[in-house]
N, C-alpha and C positions, 0 to 999 in steps of 0.2 A: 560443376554447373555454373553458369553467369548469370547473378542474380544483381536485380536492384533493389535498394531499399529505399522507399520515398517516405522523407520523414526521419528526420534524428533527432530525436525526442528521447523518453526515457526506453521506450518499447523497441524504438525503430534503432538505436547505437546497440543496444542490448543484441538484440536480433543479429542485427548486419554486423556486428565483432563473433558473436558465437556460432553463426554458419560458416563465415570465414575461418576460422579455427578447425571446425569439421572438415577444409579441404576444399569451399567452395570460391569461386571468384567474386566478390563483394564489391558492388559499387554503393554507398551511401548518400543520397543526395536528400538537400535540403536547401529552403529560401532564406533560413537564416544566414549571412554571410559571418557575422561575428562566430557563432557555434561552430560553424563547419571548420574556420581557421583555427578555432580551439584543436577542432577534432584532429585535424590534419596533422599537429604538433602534439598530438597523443593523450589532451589534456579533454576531461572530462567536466560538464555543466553541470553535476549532481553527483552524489558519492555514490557508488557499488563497487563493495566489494570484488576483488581481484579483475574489476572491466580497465581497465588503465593499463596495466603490464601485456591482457590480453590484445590490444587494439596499439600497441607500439610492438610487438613480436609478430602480428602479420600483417603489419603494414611494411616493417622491415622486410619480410617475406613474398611479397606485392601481391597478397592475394583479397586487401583490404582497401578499398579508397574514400574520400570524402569529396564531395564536389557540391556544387549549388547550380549547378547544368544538370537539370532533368531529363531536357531532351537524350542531353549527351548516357545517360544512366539507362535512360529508356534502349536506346537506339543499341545497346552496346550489352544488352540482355535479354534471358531467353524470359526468365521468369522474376516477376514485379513484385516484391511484399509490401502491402499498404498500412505503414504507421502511422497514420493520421490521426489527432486525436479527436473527438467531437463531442467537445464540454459541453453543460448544457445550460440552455437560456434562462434567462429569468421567466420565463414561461413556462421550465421544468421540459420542455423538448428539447432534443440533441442539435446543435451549431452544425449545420454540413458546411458551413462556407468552406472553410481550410479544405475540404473532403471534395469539396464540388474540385475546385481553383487543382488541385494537384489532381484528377482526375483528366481535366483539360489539356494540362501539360503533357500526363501521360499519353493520351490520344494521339497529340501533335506531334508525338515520336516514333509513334508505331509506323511500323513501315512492312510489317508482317507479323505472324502468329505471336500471340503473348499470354501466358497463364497469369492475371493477379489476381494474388491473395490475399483477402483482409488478413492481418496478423490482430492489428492494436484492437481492442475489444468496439465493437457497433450492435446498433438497434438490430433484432430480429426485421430480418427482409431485406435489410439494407444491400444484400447482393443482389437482389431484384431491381432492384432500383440503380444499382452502379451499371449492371445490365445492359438495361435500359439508355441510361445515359452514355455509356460508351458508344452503344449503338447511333448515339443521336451522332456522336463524334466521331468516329473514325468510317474510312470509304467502305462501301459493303462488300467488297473482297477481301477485306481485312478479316482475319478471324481470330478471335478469342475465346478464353474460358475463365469466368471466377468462379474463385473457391473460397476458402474461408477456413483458416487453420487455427485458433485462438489463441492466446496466450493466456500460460497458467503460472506467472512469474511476481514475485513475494519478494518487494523491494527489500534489500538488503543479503535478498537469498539467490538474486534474478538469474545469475552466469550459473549457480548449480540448478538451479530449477531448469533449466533451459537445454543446459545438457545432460541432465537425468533427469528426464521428465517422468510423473506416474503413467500417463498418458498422453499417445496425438491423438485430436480431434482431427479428422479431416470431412470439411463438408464441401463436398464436388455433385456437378451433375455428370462428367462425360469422363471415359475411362483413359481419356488421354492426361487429362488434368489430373487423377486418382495415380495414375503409374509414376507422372512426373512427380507428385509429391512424397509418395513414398521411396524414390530414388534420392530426396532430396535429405529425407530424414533417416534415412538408413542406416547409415553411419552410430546413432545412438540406441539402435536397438532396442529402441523401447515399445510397446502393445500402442496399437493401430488401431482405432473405431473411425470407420468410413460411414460417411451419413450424407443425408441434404445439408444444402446452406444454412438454411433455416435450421435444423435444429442443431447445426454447430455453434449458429450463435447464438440460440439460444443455451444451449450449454454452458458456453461461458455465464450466463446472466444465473442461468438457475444455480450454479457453484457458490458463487460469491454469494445469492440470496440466500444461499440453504447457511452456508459458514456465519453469514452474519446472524441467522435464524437462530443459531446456537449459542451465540455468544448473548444474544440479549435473552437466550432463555434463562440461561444459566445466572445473568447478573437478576431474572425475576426472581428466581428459586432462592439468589443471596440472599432480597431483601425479606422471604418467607424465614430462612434463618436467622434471619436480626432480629425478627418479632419470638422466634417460636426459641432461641435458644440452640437452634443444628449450628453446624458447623459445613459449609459450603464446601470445604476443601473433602470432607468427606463424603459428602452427599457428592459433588461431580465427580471422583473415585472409583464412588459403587455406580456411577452412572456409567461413567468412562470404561470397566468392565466389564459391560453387556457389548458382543460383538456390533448387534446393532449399533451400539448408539458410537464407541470410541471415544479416545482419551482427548482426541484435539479440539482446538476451539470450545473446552468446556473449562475457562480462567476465569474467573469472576474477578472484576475490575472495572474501570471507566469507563469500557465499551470502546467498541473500535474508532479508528480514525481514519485518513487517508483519502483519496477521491474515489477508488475503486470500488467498494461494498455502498457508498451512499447513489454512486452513479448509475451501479449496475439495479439496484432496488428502482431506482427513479427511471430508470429504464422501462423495466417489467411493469411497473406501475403505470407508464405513458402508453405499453402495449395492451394493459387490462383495459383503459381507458379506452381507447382505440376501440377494441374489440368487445365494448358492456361484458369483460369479466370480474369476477369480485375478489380481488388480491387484498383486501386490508388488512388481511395476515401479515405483510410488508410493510402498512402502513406500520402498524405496530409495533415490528422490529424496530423502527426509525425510532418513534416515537420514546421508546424504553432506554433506545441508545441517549437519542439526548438528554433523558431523565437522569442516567446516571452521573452525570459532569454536576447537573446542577443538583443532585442528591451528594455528590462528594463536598459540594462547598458545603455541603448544610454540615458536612460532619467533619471539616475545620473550624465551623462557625461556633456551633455545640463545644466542641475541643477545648475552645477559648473563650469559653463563658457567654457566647453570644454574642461578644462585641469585638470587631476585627479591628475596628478603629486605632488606627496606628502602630499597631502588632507588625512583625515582621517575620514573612514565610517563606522558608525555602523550599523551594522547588528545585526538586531531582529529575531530571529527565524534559524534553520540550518537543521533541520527535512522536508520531505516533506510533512507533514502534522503533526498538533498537535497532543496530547496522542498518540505519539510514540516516540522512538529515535531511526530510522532507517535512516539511509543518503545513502541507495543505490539508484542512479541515481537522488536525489534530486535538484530542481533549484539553492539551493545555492553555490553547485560544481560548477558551470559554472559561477553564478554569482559572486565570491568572486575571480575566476581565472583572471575572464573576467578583474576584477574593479583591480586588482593586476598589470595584464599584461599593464596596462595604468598609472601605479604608484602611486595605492591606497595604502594605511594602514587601515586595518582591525582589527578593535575591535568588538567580536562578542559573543553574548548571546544567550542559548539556557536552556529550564530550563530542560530536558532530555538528547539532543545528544551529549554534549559537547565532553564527552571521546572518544566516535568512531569519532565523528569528526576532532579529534587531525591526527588517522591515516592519514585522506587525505587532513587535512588542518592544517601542522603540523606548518605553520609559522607565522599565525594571532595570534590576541592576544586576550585570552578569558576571558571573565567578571564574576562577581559575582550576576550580577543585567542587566537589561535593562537600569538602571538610569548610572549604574558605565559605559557599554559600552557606552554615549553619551557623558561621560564628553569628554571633546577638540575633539568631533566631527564637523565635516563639513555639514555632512548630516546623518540622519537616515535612513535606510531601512528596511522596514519590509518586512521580505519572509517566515515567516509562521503564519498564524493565530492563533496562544494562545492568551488564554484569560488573561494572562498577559499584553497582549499587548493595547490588544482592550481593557482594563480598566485602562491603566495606570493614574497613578495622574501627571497630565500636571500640577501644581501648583508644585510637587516635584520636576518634571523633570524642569521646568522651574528655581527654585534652583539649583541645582543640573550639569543645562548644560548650556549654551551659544547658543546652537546650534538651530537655527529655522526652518530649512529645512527638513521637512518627506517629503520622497518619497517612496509610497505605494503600494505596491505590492500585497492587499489583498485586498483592499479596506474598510478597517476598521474603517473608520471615515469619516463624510461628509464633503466637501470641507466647506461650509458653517461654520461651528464647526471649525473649524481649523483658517480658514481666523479671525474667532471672538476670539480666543486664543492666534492670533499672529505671525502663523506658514504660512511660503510658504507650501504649499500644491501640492505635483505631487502625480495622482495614474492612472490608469489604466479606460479607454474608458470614463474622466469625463473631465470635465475644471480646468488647475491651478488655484490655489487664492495664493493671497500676502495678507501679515496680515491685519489688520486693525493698525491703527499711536496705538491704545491706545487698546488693548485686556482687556476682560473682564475675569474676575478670573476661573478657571477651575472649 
């Protein structure tokens, strides 16, 4: 099928390489002129895994293109996916400009019947409203159908999420658009829920809020075990084995990061708003999430006697989550401000984010190693889970560094393991340990 993608963002190159690869004909278009000539030469504006070999094997194959002529994308497809993204204002409501502006163009192309589909995640109704506005723009012989298919894609994971999906959403009104999309998606054989616009996208929004709902239950539950003496990794265990509830997103840690779970909450919250309903259940989620960033510096602060003043911390990890290098709205912005603003020095490793990092943390100092950021450290922190991390050689690092003090933000090793290596040990909803007099070899 001849598809266009408007928009090569992170959603929209993800999308239009992975249906390309299913077999379809991919046009990519975007107003960026620098990104698309990246694209064009195979070369990618953000790291994912396995997207780069993808997007130079069928472009080779010409089933893949890049352009910055929408018209030309429009006019040259049957069906339109819309990756637009629509950040949100400092008013906490969603930006349509970019949305409105690539809507326009699309219009100006049609020349006959066109299915577009929201892909990249939007407000509940906002198909009503694209609707609407296409209607304002194209001649009334023209006809079209939006639908609205979401994306359930976990940067770092986006190319297998995408082709093994748990599920498509498909939210159509007319059964012409419902056949075309499932002809579209076929190919991966995955379970099909056909719905309205409306509660496709609101699907997407209730996902992410239900997933972040868990995470900040679970770092509540930590902080009941810091008082009472439980142990969190056990308590989410026996939680995690009740079919109800499952093992995922029950990690006690720093709390999420990312634009995705704050956007989609802030979303639903702008829809309660709208509509006098009472979601503060979400505020709360927010609320617990930011808490725990500034709960972690309290328990480097504690670590170190209360005084950070001119101590030196290394920081493991700068991503908000591993197999990515993204640092929008990630825990370790706050937590490397936080530990600064009390007169830290920061040494800090990331094996992905370092570069974009520099922009917003342009005055730390960044390592070559997790071993190099500990030498004349005071304390370690770890604030993203790579598997660097959680495998490091504690005989190296024990060479290598002086410093005894992990404080853990992921919880990547058990208190017990650590007290026997010789390490103070702080992490999240468990009991400190102090080393043992004589540690046993790594």
């Amino acid at each position: 099928m001849k598809i266009a993608v408007i928009g090569s963002g992170y959603v929209g190159t993800v999308t239009g390489t992975c249906l390309a690869e299913m077999g379809h004909q991919v046009i990519c278009a975007d107003v960026k002129e620098g990104r698309m000539k990246n694209l064009q030469e195979g070369k990618v504006h953000f790291y994912e895994e396995a997207l780069e070999p993808l997007i130079r094997g069928n472009r080779e194959e010409g089933r893949l293109e890049f352009t910055t002529d929408i018209l030309q994308a429009v006019r040259s497809s049957e069906v339109i996916f819309l990756c637009i993204g629509t950040p949100v204002l400092p008013s906490g409501k969603p930006d349509f400009s970019s949305l409105t502006a690539a809507v326009k163009s699309i219009a100006a192309g049609m020349d006959g019947y066109r299915l577009i589909i929201e892909k990249s995640t939007m407000p509940i109704k906002t198909g009503e409203w694209l609707q609407s506005l296409l209607r304002e723009q194209v001649p009334s012989n023209i006809e079209f159908d939006i639908a609205a298919v979401p994306q359930f894609l976990r940067e770092g994971h986006a190319v297998k999420d995408f082709m093994h999906p748990d599920r498509i959403i498909i939210g159509a009104e007319s059964k012409r658009a419902i056949d075309t999309i499932v002809e579209i998606y076929r190919p991966l054989n995955a379970p099909i829920l056909v719905t309205d616009t409306n509660s496709a996208e609101l699907i997407k929004h209730a996902t992410n809020a239900f997933l972040a709902t868990k995470i900040s239950f679970i770092n509540s539950i930590a902080q009941v075990c810091e008082k009472t003496g439980a142990d969190i990794t056990s308590v989410a265990r026996g939680l995690g084995l009740d079919r109800r509830i499952g093992q995922e997103y029950l990690s006690a840690g720093i709390g999420y990061g990312g634009i995705f779970f704050p956007k989609d909450i802030n979303s639903l919250l702008n829809i309660a708003e709208d509509f006098h309903i009472n979601l503060d259940l979400l505020k709360q989620v927010d609320i617990i999430n930011r808490y725990q960033r500034i709960s972690f510096i309290e328990k480097i602060d504690e670590a170190l006697g209360k005084n950070l003043r001119g101590k030196t911390i290394a920081v493991w990890g700068l991503s908000y989550r591993p197999h990515t290098d993204d640092m929008r709205d990630t825990p370790s912005l706050t937590i490397i401000r936080g530990l600064e603003k009390r007169g830290a020095k920061i040494r800090a490793f990331d094996p992905l984010s370092m570069e974009q990092a520099k922009e917003q943390l342009p005055d730390i100092t960044y390592c070559a190693s997790a071993y190099e950021a500990a030498k004349g450290a005071d304390a370690i922190a770890i604030l993203t889970e790579w598997d660097e991390f959680a495998y490091v050689n504690f005989l190296r690092l024990r060479k290598e560094s002086e410093c005894r003090l992990i404080v853990d933000g992921r919880n990547l090793f058990t208190p017990d393991r650590m007290k026997n290596l010789g390490y103070t040990y702080v992490s999240i909803g468990r009991r400190q340990v102090m080393p043992d007099k004589t540690p046993v070899k790594a």
